[in-house]
N, C-alpha and C positions, 0 to 999 in steps of 0.2 A: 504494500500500500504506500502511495506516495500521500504527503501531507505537504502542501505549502501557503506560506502565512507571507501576504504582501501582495506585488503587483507581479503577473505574467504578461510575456506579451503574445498576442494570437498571433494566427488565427493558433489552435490549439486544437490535438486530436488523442484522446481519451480511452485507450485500450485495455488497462488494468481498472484496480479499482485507485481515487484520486482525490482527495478530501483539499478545499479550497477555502479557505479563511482570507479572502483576498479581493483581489482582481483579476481578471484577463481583458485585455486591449483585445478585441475582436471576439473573432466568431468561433465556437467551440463544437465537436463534432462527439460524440460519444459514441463507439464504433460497438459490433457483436465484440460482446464478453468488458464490455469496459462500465464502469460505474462512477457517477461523479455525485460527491456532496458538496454541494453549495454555500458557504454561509457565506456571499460575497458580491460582487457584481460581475456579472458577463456585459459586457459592452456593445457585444454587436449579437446576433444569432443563435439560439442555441438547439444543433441539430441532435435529436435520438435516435440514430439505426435499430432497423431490428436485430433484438437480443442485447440490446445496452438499454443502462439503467442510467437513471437520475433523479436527484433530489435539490430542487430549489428550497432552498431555505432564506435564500437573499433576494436578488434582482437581475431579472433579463432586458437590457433597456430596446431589446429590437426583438424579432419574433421567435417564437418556440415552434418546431415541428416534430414531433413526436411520431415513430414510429417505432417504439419498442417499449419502455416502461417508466412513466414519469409522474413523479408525487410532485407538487408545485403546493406549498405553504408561503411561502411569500408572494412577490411582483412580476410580471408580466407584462412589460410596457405596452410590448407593442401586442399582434395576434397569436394563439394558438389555435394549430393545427394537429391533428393528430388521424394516423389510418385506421380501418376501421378492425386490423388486426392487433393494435398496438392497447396497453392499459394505462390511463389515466385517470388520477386522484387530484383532484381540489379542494384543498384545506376549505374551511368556511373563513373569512376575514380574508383570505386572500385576495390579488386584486391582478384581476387580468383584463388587458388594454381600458383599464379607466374603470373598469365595472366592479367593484367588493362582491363577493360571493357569499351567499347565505351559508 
């Protein structure tokens, strides 16, 4: 497991599992068998392949497209997307492109 605390720069592509207390400049891709925890900001994009995982806990200032497995408790600037093979969880209080969720 990698853990990093501070700023990355992107775009960035997420194969293990990668714990982010941070930043990344750009757009991040979280590929089959890769898992990212969030408590941080993504800047640009945040894409899920099928068979990768992700967990926002922070904020996506551009869009999310999920195609594999993604719990979103935090912010979503901009839209989510997701297929109709992939699993998606939305905390309640979260808040995607402008909307709070019950």
């Amino acid at each position: 497991m990698t853990v990093e605390f501070g700023k990355v720069s992107g775009p960035l592509a997420i194969r293990a599992d990668y714990v982010l207390h941070g930043m990344v400049t750009g757009d991040v891709v979280v590929e089959r068998g890769g898992r990212l925890n969030l408590f941080g900001i993504v800047t640009g994009d945040l894409r899920v392949e099928e068979g990768g995982t992700a967990e926002v806990r922070g904020m996506v200032s551009k869009n999310v497209l999920n195609a594999g497995s993604l719990e979103a408790y935090g912010m979503i600037i901009g839209s989510l997307s997701s297929t109709p093979e992939s699993s998606t969880v939305i905390a309640p209080r979260s808040q995607i492109n402008g909307v709070t969720q019950q």
